[in-house]
DODRENTI-660361 format. One record per residue (C-alpha): residue number from 1; residue in three letters; chain; x, y, z. Coordinates in Angstrom, 2 decimals. Example, Ala and Ser with C-alpha at 12.3 -4.5 7.8 and 13.67 -1.06 7.14 Angstrom:
<nodes>
NODE; 1; ALA; A; 12.30; -4.50; 7.80 $
NODE; 2; SER; A; 13.67; -1.06; 7.14 $
</nodes>
This chain:
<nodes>
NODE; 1; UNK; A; 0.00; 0.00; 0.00 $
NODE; 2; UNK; A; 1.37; 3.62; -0.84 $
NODE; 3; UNK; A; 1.41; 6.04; 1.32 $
NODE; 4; UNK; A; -1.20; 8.76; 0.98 $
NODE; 5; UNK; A; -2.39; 12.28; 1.84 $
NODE; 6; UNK; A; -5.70; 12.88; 3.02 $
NODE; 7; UNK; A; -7.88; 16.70; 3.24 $
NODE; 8; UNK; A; -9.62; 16.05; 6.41 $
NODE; 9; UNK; A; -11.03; 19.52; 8.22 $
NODE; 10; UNK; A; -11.34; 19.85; 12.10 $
NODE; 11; UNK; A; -14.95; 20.83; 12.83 $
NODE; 12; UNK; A; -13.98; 23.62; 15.02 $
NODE; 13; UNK; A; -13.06; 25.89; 11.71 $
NODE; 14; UNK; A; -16.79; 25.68; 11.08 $
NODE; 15; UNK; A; -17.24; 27.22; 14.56 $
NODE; 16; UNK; A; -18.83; 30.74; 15.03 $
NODE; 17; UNK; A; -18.07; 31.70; 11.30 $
NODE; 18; UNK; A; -18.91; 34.97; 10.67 $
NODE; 19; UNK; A; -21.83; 35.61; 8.79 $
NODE; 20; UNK; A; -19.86; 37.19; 5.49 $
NODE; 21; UNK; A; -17.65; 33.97; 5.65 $
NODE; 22; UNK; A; -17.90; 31.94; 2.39 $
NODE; 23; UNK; A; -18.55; 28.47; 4.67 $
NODE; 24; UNK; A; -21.62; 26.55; 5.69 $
NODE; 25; UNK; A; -24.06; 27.52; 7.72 $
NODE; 26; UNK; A; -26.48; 25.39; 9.80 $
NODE; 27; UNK; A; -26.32; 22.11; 11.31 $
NODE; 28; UNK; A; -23.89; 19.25; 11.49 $
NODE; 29; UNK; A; -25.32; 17.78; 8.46 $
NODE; 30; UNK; A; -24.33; 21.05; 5.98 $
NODE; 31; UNK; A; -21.10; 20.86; 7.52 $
NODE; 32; UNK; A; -20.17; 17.50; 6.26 $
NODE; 33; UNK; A; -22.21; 17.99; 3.26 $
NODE; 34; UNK; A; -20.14; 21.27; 2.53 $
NODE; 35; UNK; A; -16.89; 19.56; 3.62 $
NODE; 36; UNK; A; -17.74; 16.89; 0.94 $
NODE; 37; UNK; A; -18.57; 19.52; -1.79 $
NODE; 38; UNK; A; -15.04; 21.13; -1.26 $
NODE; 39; UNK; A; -13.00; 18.05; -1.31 $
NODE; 40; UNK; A; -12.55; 17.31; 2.15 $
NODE; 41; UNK; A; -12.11; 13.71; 2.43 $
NODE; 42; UNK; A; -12.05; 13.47; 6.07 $
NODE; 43; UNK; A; -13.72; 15.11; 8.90 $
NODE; 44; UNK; A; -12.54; 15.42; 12.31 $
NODE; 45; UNK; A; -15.27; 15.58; 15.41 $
NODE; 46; UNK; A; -18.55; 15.10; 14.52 $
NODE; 47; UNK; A; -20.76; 12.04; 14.35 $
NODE; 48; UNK; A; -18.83; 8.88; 12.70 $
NODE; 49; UNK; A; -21.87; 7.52; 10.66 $
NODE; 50; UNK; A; -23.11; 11.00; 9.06 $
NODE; 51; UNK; A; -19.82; 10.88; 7.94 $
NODE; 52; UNK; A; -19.39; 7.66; 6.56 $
NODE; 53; UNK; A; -22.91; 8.79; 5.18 $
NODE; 54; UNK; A; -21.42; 11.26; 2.76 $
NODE; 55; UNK; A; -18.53; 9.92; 2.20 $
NODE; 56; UNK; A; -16.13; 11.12; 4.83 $
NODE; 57; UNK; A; -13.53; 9.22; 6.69 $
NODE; 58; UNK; A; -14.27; 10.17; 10.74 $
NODE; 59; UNK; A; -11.45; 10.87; 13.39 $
NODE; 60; UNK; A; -12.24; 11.94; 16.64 $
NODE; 61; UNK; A; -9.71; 13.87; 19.33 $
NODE; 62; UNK; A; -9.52; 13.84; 23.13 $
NODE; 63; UNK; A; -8.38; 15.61; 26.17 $
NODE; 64; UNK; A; -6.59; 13.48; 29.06 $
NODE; 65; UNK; A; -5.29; 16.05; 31.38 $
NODE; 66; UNK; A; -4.58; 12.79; 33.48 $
NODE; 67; UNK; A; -4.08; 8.86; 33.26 $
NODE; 68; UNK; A; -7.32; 7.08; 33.57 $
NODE; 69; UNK; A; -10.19; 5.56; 31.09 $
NODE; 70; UNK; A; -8.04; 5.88; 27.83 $
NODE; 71; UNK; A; -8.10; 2.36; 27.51 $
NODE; 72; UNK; A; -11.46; 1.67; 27.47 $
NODE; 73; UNK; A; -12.75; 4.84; 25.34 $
NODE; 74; UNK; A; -10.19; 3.79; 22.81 $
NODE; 75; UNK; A; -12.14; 0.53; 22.27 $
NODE; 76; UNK; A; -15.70; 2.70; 22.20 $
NODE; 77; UNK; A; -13.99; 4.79; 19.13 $
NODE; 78; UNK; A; -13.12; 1.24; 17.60 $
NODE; 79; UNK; A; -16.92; 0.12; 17.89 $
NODE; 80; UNK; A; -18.06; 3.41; 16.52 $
NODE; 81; UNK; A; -15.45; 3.29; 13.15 $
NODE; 82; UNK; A; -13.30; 6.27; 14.24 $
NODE; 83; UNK; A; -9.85; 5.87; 12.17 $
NODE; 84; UNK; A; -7.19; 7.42; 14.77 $
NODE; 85; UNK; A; -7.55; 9.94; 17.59 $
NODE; 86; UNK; A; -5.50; 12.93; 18.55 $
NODE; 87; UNK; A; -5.55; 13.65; 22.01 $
NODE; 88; UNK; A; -4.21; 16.36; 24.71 $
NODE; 89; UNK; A; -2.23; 14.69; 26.70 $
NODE; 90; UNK; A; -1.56; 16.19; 30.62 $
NODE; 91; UNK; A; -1.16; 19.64; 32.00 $
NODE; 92; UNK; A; 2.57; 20.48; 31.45 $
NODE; 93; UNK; A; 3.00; 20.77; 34.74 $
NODE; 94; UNK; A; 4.08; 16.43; 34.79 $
NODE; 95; UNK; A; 7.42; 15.40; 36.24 $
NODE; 96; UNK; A; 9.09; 12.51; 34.16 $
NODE; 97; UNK; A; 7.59; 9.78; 35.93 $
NODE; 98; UNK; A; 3.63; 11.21; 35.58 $
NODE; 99; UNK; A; 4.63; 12.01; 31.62 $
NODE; 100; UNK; A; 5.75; 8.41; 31.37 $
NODE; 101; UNK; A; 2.65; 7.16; 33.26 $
NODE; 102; UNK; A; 0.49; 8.96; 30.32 $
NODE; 103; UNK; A; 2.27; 8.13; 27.44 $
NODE; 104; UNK; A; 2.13; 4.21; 28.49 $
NODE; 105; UNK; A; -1.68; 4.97; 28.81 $
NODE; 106; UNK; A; -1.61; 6.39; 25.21 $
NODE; 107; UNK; A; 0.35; 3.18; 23.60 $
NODE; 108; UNK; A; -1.54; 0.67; 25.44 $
NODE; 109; UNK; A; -4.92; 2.15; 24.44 $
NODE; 110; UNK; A; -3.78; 1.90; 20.26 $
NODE; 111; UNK; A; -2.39; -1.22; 21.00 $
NODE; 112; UNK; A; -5.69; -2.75; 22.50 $
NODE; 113; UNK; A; -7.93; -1.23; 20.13 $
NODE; 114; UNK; A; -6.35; -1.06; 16.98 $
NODE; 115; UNK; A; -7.22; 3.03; 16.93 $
NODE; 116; UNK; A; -3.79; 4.98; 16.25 $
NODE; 117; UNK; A; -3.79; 7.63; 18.82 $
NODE; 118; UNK; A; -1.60; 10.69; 18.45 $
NODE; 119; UNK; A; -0.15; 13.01; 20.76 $
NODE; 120; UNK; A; -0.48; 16.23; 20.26 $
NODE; 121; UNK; A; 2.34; 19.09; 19.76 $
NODE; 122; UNK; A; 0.73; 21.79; 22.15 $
NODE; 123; UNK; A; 0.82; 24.58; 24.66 $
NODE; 124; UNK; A; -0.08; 23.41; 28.19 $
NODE; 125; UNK; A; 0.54; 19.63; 27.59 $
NODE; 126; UNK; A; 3.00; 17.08; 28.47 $
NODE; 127; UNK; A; 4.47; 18.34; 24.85 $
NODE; 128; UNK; A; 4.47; 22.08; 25.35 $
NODE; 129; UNK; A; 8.07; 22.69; 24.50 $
NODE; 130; UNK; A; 10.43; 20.73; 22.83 $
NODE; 131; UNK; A; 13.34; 19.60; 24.62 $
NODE; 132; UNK; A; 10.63; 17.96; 26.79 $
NODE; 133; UNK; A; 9.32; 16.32; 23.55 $
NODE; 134; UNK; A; 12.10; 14.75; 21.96 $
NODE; 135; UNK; A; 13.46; 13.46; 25.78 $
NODE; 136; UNK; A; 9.22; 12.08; 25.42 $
NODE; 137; UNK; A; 10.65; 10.10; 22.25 $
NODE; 138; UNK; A; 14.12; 8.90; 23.41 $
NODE; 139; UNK; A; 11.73; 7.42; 26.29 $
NODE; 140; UNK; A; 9.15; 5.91; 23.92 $
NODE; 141; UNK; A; 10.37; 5.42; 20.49 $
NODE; 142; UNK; A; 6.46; 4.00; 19.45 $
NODE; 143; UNK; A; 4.92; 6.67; 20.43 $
NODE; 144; UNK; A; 3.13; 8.56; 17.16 $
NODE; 145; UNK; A; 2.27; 12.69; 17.17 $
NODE; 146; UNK; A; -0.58; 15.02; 15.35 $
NODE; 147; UNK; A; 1.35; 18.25; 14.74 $
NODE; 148; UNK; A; 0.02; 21.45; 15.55 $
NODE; 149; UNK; A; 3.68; 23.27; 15.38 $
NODE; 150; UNK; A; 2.54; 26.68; 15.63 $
NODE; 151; UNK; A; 2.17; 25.99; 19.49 $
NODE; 152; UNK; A; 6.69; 25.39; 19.54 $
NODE; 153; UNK; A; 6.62; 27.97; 16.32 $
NODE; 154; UNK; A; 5.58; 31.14; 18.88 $
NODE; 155; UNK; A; 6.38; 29.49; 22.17 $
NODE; 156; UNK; A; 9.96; 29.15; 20.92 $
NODE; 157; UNK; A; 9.88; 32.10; 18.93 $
NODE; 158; UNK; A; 11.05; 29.91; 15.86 $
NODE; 159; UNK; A; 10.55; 32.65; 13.58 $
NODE; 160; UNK; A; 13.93; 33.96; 14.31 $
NODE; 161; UNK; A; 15.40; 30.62; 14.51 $
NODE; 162; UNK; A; 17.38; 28.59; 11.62 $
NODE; 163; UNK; A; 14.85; 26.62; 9.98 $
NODE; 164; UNK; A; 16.95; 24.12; 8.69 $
NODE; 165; UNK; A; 18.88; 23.26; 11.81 $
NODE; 166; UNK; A; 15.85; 23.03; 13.54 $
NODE; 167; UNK; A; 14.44; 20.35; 11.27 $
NODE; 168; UNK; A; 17.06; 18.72; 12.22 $
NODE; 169; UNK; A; 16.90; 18.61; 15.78 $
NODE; 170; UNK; A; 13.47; 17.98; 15.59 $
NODE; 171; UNK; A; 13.78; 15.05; 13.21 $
NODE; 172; UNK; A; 12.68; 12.60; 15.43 $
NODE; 173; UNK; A; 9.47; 14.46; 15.67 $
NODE; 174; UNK; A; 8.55; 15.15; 12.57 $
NODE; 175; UNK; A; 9.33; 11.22; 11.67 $
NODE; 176; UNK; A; 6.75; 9.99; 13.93 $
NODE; 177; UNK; A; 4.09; 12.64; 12.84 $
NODE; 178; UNK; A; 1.19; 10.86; 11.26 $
NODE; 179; UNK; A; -1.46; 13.56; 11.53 $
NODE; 180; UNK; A; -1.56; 17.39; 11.29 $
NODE; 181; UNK; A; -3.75; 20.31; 12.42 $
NODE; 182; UNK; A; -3.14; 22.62; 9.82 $
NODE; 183; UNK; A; -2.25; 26.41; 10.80 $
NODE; 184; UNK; A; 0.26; 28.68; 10.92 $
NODE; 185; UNK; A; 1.58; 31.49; 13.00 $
NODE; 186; UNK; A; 4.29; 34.08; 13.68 $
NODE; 187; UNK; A; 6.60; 34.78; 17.10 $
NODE; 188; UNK; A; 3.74; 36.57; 18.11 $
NODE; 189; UNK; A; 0.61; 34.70; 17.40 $
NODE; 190; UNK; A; -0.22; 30.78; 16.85 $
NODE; 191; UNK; A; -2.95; 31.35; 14.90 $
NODE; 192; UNK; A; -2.89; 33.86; 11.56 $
NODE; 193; UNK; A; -4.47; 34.87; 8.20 $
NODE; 194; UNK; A; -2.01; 33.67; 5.31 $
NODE; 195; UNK; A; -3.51; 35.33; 2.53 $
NODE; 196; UNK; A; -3.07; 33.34; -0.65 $
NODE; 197; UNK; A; -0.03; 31.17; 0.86 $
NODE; 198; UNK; A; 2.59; 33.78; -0.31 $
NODE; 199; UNK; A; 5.55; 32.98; 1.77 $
NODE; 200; UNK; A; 6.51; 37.04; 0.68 $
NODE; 201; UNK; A; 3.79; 38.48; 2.14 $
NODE; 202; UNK; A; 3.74; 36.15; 5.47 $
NODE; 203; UNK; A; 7.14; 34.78; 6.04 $
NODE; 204; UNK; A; 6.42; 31.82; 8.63 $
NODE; 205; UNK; A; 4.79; 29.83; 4.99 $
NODE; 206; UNK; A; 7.85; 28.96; 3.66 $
NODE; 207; UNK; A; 8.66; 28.07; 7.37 $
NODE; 208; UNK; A; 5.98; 25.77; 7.87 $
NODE; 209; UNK; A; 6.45; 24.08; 4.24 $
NODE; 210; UNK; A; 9.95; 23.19; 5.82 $
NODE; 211; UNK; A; 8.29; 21.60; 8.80 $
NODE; 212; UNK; A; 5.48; 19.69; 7.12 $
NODE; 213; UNK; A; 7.57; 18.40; 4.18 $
NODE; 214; UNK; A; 9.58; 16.90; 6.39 $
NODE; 215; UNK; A; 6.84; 15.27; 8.61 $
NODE; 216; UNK; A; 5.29; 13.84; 5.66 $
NODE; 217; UNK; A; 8.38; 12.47; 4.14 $
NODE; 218; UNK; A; 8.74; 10.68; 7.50 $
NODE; 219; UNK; A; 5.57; 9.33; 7.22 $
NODE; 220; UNK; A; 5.90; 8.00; 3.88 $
NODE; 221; UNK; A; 9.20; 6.42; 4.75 $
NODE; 222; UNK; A; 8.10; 4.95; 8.20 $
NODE; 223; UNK; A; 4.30; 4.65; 8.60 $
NODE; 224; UNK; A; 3.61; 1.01; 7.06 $
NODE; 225; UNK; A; 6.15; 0.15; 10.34 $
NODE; 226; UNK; A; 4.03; 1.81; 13.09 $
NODE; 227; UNK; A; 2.79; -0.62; 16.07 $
NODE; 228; UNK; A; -0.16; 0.66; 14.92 $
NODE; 229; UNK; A; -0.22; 2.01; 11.36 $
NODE; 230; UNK; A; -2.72; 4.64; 10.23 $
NODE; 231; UNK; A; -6.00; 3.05; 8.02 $
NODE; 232; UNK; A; -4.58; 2.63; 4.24 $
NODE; 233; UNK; A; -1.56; 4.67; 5.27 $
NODE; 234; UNK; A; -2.86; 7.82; 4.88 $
NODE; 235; UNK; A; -1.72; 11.01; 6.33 $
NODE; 236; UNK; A; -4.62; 13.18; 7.68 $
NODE; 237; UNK; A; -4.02; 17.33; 7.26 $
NODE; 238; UNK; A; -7.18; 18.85; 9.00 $
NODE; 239; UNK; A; -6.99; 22.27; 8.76 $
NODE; 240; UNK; A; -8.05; 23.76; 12.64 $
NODE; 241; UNK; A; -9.15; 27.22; 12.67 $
NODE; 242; UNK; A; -10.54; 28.22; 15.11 $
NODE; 243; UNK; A; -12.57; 31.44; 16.47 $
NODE; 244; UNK; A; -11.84; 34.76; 18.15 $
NODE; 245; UNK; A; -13.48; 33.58; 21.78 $
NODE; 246; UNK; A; -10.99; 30.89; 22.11 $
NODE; 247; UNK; A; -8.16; 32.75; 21.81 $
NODE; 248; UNK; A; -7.03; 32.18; 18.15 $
NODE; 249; UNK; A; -8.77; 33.94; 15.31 $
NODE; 250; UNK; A; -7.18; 37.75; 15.44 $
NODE; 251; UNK; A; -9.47; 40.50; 15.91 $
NODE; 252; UNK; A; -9.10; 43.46; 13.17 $
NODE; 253; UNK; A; -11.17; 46.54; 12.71 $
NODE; 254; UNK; A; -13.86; 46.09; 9.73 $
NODE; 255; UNK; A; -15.32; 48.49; 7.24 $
NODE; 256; UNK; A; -17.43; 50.03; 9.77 $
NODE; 257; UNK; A; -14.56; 50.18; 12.39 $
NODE; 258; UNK; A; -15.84; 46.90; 14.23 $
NODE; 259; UNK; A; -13.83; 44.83; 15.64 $
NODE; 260; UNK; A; -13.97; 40.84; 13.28 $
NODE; 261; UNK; A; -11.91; 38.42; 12.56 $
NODE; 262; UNK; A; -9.01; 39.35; 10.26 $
NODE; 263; UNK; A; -10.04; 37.04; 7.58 $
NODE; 264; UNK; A; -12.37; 33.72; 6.65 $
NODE; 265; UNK; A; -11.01; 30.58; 8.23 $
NODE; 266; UNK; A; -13.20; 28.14; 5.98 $
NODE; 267; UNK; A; -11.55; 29.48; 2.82 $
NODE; 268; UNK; A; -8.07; 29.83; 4.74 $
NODE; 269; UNK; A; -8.66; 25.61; 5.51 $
NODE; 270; UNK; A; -8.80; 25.63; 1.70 $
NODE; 271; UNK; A; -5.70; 27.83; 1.14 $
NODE; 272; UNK; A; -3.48; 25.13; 4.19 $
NODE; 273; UNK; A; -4.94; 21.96; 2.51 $
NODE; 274; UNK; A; -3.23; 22.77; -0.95 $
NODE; 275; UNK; A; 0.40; 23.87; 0.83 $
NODE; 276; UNK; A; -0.11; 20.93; 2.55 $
NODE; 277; UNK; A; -0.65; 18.53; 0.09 $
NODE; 278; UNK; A; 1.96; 20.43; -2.76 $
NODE; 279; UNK; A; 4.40; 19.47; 0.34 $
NODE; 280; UNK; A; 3.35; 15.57; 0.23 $
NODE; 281; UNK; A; 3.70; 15.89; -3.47 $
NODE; 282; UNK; A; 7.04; 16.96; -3.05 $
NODE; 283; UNK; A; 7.97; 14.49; -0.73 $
NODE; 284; UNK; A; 6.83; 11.69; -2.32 $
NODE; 285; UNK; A; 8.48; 12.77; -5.09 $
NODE; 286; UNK; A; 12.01; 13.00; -3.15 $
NODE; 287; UNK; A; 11.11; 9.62; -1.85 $
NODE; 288; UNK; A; 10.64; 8.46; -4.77 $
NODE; 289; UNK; A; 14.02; 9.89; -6.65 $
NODE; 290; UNK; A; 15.77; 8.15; -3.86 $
NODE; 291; UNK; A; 14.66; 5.02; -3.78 $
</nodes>
């Protein structure tokens, strides 16, 4: 089987969209049915069999600020079809041992069930920062990530960093990535409007192309070998977007001097999805030169 990459969308872009944005409007069904319409392949938090209804392969994500129950809601997603989980894994606050504790929790669950579950790259989690991370993976070599790197991209103020050398350091990272949130941010911000994509006009793009490629060319060079290995190898980007009350859609004055959100996150999801995918592309290509 040949590695793959998959458009799936995070339900939360689709929440609180203002009412000029160009995305759906009503309830969970014209979501999926508009997710479907614009190529989205994949749909991440909402009900498993409207999905599969329209066509859409469901994931699901989690937050387990603490060891307990993983086990046994991992096997509930495998009766109800989900294909992997991300979850939020502890407080940040862990010592070693506590970290440990959870990530054992976090294997053992995908092992039991047969659902890949990722850890998550974020602020005010067991991963918030990296050193933490790749001591996480010298630690537990099976243990499998969804990357949101804009959390380390403005908590580490990577922006000013060398790109390249940190690619590098976070290679073992990026090879065990096997899902993505999809956004991008500055020093300043996680979460910001990229325009078309134009690396000119916002930087941190041709930053993030560096990360992803080289996440996805670790997944198409080490996925088939996971304990666990994602359904028909393919890589799920779901763009998540989400809205001005939870701290991540920037506020901008409007035409009428209103405050609204700088610009429209369902179309953005569009505009992430194709620099996402032109980087499997590329990396499949590289794979493929070097074979």
């Amino acid at each position: 089987m040949i590695p793959s990459f998959r458009r799936d969308l995070n339900v939360g872009t689709t929440w609180s969209l203002p009412a000029w944005s160009s995305g759906p409007t009503g309830d969970e069904q014209a979501v999926l049915e508009a997710a479907a319409a614009a190529g989205y392949r994949g749909v991440q938090g909402a009900n498993p069999r409207r999905c599969r209804a329209v066509g859409l392969v469901p994931t699901t994500f989690a937050i387990q600020p603490e060891p307990g129950g993983l086990v046994e809601q991992a096997r509930r997603w495998s009766d109800l079809g989900f294909a992997c989980c991300t979850v939020l894994l502890g407080t940040g606050l862990e010592d070693d041992v506590s970290a440990d504790r959870l990530i054992d929790e976090v294997l053992e669950a995908a092992a039991t069930s047969g659902v890949p579950i990722y850890v998550e790259t974020h602020r005010g989690t067991v991963t918030q920062d990296i050193w933490r991370t790749l001591r996480l993976v010298e630690r537990h070599p099976d243990v499998r990530f969804n990357a949101d790197l804009s959390h380390w991209y403005t908590g580490h103020e990577l922006g000013m960093a060398d790109m390249s050398a940190v690619v590098e350091r976070l290679a073992p990272v990026l090879d065990r990535v096997r899902y993505a949130h999809g956004r991008i941010g500055t020093s300043g911000s996680i979460q910001i409007d990229v325009g078309d994509g134009d690396p000119v006009a916002h930087p941190s793009v041709a930053h993030f192309r560096q990360l992803w490629s080289r996440a996805m060319a670790g997944f198409i060079s080490g996925a088939a070998d996971d304990p666990v290995p994602p359904p028909d190898l393919q890589l799920g980007f779901a763009p998540e977007l989400l809205p001005a009350e939870f701290g991540y859609a920037r506020l901008v004055p409007g035409p009428d001097g209103s405050m609204e959100e700088e610009g429209d996150r369902w179309s953005q999801a569009l505009v992430l999805s194709d620099i996402a995918e032109a980087c499997f592309v590329e990396a499949a290509d590289a794979a493929g030169a070097s074979a």
